[in-house]
C-alpha positions as CSV (number, residue, x, y, z in Angstrom):
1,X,-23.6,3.6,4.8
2,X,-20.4,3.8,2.8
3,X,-17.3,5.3,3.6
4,X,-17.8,7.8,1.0
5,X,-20.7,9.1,3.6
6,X,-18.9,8.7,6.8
7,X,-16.0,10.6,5.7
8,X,-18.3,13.4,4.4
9,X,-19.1,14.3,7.8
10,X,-15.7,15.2,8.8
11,X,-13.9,18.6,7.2
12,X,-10.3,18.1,5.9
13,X,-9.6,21.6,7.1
14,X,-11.0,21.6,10.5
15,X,-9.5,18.6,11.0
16,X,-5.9,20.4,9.9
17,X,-6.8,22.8,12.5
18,X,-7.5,20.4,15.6
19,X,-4.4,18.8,14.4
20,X,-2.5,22.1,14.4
21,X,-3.7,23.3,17.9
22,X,-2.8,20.5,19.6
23,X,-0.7,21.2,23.0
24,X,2.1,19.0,24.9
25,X,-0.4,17.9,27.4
26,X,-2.7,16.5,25.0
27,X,-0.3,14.3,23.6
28,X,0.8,13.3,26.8
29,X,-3.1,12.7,27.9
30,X,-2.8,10.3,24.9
31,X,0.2,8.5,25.4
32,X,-1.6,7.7,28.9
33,X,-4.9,6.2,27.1
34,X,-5.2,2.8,27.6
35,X,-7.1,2.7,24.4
36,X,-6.7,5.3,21.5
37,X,-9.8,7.1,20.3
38,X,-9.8,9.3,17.3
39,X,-9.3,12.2,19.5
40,X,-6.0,11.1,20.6
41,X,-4.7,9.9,17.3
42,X,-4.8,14.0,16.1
43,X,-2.7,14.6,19.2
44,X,-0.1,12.1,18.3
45,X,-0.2,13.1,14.5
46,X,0.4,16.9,15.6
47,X,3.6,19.0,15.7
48,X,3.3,18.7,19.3
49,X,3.9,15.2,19.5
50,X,7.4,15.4,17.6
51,X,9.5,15.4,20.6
52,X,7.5,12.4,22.1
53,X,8.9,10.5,19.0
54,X,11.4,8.4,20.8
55,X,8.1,6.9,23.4
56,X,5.9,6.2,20.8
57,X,8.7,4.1,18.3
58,X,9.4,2.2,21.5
59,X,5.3,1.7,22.3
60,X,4.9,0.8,18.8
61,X,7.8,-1.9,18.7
62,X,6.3,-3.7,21.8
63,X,3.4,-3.2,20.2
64,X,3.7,-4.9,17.1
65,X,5.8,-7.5,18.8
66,X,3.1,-8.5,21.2
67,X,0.4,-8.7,18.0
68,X,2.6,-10.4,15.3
69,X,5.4,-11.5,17.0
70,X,9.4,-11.1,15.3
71,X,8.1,-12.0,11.4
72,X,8.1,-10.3,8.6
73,X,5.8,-11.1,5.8
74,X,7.9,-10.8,2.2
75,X,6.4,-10.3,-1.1
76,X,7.5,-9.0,-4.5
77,X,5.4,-6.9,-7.0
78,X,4.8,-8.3,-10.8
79,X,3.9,-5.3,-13.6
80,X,1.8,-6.5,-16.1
81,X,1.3,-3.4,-18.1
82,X,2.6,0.2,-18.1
83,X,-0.3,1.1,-20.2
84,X,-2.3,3.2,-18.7
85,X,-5.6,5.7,-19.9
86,X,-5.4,8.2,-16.8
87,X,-3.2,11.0,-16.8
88,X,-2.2,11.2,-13.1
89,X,-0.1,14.3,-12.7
90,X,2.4,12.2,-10.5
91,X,2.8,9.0,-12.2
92,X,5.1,7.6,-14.6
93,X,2.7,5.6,-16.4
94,X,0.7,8.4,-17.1
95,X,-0.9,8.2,-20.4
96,X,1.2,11.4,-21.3
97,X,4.4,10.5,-20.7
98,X,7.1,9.3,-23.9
99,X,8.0,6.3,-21.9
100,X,8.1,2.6,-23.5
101,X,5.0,1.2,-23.7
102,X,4.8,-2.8,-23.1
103,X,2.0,-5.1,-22.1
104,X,3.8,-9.0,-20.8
105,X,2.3,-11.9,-23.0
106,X,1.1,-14.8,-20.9
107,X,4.8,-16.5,-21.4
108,X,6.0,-13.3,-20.5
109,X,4.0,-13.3,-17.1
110,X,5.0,-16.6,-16.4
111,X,9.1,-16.2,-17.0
112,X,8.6,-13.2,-14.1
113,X,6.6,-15.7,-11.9
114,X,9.0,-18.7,-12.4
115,X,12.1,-15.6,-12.0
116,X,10.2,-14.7,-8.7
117,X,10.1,-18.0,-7.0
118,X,13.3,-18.5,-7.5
119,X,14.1,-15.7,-5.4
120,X,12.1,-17.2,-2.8
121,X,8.6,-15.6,-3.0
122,X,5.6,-17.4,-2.4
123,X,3.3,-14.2,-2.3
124,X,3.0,-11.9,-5.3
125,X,1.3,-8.5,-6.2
126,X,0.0,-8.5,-9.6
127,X,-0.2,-4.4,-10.8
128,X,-1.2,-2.7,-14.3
129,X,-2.1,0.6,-15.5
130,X,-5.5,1.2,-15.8
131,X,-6.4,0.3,-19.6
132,X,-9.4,-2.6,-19.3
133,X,-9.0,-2.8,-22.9
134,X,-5.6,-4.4,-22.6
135,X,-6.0,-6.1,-19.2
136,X,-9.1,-7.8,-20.1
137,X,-11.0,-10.2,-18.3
138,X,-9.7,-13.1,-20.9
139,X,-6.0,-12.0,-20.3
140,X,-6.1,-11.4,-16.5
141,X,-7.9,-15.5,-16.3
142,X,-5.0,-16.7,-18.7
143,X,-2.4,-15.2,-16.3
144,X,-4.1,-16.4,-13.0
145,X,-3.8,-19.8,-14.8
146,X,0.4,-19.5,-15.5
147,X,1.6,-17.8,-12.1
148,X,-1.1,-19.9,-9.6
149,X,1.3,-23.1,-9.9
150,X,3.9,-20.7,-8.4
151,X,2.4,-18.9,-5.7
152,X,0.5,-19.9,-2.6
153,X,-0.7,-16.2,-2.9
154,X,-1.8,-13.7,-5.3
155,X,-2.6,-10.0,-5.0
156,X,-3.8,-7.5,-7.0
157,X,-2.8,-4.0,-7.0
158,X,-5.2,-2.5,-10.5
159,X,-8.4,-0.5,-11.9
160,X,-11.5,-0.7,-9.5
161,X,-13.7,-3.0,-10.9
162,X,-16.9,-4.1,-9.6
163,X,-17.7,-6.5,-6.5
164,X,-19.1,-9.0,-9.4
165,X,-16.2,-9.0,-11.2
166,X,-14.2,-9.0,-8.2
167,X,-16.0,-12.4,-6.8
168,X,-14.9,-13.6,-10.4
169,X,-11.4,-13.2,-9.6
170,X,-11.2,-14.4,-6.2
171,X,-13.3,-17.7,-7.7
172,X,-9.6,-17.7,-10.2
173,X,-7.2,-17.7,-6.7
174,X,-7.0,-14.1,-6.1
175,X,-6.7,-13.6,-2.5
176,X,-6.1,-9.9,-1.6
177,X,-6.9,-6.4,-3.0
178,X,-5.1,-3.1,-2.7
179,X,-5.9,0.1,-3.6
180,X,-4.6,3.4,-2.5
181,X,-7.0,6.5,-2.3
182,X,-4.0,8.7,-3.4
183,X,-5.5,11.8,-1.2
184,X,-8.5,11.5,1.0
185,X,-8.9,15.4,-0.2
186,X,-12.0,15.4,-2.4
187,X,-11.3,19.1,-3.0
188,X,-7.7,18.2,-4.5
189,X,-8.3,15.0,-6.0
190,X,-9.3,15.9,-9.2
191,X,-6.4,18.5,-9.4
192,X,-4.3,15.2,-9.3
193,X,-6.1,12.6,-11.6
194,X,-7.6,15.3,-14.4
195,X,-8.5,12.6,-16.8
196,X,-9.4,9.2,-16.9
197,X,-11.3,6.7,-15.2
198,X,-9.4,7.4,-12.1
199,X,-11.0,11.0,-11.8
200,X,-13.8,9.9,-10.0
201,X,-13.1,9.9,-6.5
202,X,-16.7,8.2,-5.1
203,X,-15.6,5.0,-7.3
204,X,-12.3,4.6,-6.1
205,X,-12.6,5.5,-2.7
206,X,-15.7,2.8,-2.1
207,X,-13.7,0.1,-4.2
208,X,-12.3,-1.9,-0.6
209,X,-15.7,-2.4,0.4
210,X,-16.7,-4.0,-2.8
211,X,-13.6,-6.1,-2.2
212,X,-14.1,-7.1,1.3
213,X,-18.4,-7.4,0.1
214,X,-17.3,-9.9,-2.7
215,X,-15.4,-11.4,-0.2
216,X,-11.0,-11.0,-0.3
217,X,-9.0,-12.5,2.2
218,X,-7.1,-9.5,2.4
219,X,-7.3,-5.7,2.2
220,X,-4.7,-2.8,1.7
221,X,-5.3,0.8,1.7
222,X,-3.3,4.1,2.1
223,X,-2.1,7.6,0.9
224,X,0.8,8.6,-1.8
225,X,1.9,11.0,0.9
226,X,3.4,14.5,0.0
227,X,0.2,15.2,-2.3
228,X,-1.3,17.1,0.8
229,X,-0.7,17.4,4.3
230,X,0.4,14.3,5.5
231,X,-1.1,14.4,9.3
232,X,-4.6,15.0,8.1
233,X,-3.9,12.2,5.1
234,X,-3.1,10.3,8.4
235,X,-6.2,11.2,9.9
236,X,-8.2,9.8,6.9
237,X,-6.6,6.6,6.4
238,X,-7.1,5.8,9.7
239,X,-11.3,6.4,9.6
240,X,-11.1,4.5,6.5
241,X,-9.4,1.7,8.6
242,X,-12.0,1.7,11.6
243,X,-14.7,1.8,8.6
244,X,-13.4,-1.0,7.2
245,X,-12.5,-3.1,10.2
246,X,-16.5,-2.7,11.0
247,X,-17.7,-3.5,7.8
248,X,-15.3,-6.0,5.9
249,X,-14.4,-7.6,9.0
250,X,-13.9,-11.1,7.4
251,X,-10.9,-9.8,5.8
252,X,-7.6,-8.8,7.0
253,X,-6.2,-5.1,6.4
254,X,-3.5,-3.6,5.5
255,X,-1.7,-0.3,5.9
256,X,0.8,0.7,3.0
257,X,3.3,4.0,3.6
258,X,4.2,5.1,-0.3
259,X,6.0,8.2,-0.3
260,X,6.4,10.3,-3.4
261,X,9.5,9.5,-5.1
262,X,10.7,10.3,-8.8
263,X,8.7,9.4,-11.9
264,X,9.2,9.4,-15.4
265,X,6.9,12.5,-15.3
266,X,9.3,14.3,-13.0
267,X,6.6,15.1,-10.2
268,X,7.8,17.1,-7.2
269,X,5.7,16.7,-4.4
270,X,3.8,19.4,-2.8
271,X,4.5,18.4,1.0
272,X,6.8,17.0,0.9
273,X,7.7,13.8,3.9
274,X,10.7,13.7,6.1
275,X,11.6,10.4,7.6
276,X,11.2,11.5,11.0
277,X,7.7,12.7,9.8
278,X,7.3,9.1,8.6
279,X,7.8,7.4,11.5
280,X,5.7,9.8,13.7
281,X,2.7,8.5,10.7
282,X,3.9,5.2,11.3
283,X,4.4,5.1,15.2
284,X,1.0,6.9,15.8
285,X,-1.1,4.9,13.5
286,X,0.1,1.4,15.3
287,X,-1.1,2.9,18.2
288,X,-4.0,4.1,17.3
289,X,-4.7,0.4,15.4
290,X,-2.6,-2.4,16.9
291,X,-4.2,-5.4,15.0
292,X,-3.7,-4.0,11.7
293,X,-0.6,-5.1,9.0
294,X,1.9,-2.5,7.5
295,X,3.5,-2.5,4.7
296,X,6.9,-1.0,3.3
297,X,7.9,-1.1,-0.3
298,X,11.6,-0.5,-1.9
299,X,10.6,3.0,-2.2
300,X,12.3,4.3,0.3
301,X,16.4,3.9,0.9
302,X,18.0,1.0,2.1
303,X,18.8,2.5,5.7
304,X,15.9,4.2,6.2
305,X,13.4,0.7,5.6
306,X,16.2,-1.1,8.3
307,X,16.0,1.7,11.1
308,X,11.5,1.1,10.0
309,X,11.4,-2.7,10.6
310,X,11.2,-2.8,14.4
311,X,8.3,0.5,14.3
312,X,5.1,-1.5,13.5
313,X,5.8,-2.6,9.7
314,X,4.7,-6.4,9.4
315,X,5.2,-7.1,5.1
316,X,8.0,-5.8,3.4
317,X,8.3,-6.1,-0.5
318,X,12.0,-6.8,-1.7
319,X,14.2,-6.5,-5.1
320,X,11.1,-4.7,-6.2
321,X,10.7,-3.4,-10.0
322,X,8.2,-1.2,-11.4
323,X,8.3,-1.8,-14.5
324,X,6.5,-5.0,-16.7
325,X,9.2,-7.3,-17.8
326,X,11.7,-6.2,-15.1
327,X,12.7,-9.2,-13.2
328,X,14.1,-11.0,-16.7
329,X,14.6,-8.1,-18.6
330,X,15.0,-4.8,-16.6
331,X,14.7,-1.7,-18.5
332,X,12.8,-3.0,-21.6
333,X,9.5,-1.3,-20.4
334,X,8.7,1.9,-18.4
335,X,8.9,2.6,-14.8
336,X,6.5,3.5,-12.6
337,X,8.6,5.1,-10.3
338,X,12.2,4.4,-9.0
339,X,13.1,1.8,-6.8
340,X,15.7,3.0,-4.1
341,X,16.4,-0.3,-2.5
342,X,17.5,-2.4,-4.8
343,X,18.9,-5.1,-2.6
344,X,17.9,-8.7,-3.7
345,X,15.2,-9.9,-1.2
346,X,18.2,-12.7,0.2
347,X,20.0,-9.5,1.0
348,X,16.7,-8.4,2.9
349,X,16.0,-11.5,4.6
350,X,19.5,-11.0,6.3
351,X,19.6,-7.8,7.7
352,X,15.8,-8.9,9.1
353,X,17.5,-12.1,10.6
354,X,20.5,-10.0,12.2
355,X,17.3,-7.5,13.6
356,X,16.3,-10.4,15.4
357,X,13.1,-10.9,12.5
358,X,12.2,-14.3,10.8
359,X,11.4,-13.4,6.9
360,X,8.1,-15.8,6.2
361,X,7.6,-16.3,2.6
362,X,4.8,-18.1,2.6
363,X,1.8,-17.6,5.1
364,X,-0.9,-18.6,2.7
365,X,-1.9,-21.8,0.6
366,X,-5.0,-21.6,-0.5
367,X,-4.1,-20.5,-4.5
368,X,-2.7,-24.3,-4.2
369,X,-5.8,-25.7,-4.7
370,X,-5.9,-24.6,-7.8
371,X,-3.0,-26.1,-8.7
């Protein structure tokens, strides 16, 4: 059974509704659970929970401490296009959008990998738009072979593809997959993605089982929150979490938290996510799954990702840019979205020292064998 048939059993607007109703004494009941069942996490996503805020940051930190210890994972994201075929409503690179179009040539690719490790990383996330007829199977192989002298670890953050193709890939010293559902809505998911490949929702949604079925080391999932209500988005990300840790349980998973933020296609979001409504997602899903990585990108404000580091987050991107070329010559090609911390990641690897938190930069070598 896929996710796409567990989560079909479950109604996104009843599910709003137990959220909704829930009462100081159930969150309290859950806060006194040993261990966290599904019922509990609505209590600590709901309204009701706010004012029990302060608890669950401090449960969470503890937490997290006790599962991963005082590190921090660092990694940096490498655009290799900004062309893109789909015509997401909230993107920059969507396919209608006037922005500067640019596709890096395999020296290209490499100048940002060699530009990369000299900041430090060891671990890189390797993005595109989806356009297979410009990231082809040929190209993607030719860039594995520049950037895998320069990094113990290589993500990729693109188009579903296949679990064939994706066994391909891993066999070329890719090590982890993430892709984000966007909305777990089915109903409002096409209102969002109206063209392209993207559009079907089925595809994308079962594309981390074909990754952890062709075998990744790691996993990452999550929601673009303030496309819909962010507690039941919660909700969903966390069933697709237990799904996943039953199913793909070889691999390791991740959580990522991206909030909307502006776009070159000047996309307001329709709930939008206050901070304190980000660290109740963040604080109750640690609970609710204390074995599971977060991640924070530079999306969010420089004070905002400090005061976050302690709450359950475990891999933090740093001196992040969205746009292909941008580490060794920024602004040539067009944004995803913007970055707000724009720190360099030596800047970030203080303030996580001074916090008490070792930055590790390298926790994987097994893209040196390919060396």
């Amino acid at each position: 059974m896929s996710f796409y048939d567990v989560i079909h059993s479950y109604d996104w607007d009843e599910i709003q509704k137990e959220i909704d109703g829930r009462s100081r004494e159930d969150v309290e009941r859950a806060l006194a659970a040993r261990t966290l069942g599904f019922d509990d996490l609505l209590s600590l996503l709901s309204p009701a929970a706010e004012p029990f805020l302060e608890e669950m940051a401090q449960r969470a930190h503890r937490l997290t401490v006790q599962r991963f210890g005082l590190v921090m994972g660092m990694f940096a994201p490498l655009y290799l296009s900004n062309v893109c075929t789909n015509r997401c409503v909230y993107c920059g690179f969507n396919a209608g959008n006037a922005i500067t179009r640019l596709t890096l040539t395999l020296e290209d690719a490499e100048t940002e990998g060699e530009s990369l490790r000299r900041m430090g990383f060891h671990t890189v996330l390797l993005l595109s738009g989806e356009a297979p007829q410009i990231i082809t199977e040929e190209y993607l192989k030719r860039v594995l072979g520049r950037l895998r002298p320069h990094f113990s670890s290589i993500g990729i953050e693109m188009f579903p593809m296949t679990a064939g193709r994706y066994r391909e890939l891993i066999g070329q010293g890719v090590d982890g997959l993430t892709v984000f559902q966007e909305t777990y809505d089915e109903a409002s998911y096409g209102e969002f993605h109206p063209e392209g490949r993207k559009s079907d929702y089925r595809w994308r949604l079962e594309t981390p089982e074909r990754g952890g079925a062709a075998g990744f080391r790691r996993l990452g999932i999550g929601a673009l929150l303030g496309l819909n209500n962010w507690r039941v988005e919660g909700f969903f990300v966390a069933l697709h979490a237990s799904h996943l840790l039953r199913t793909c349980w070889k691999s390791q998973l991740a959580i990522s938290f991206p909030r909307l933020c502006s776009s070159a296609g000047g996309y307001e979001p329709c709930f939008p996510v206050t901070d304190c409504h980000l660290v109740q997602l963040i604080c109750a899903l640690r609970l609710f799954l204390p074995d599971v990585g977060f991640t924070l990108s530079t999306r969010e404000l420089p004070a905002l990702r400090d005061c976050l580091i302690p709450l359950g987050i475990t891999t933090m991107s740093a001196g992040s840019h969205t746009e292909p070329g941008g580490y060794s010559r920024p602004g040539v090609g067009g944004a995803q979205f913007e970055v707000a911390d724009g720190r360099s990641p030596g800047a970030v690897a203080e303030v996580l020292r001074r916090t008490g938190y070792e930055p590790v930069w390298k926790e994987w070598d097994g893209a040196s064998a390919f060396v």
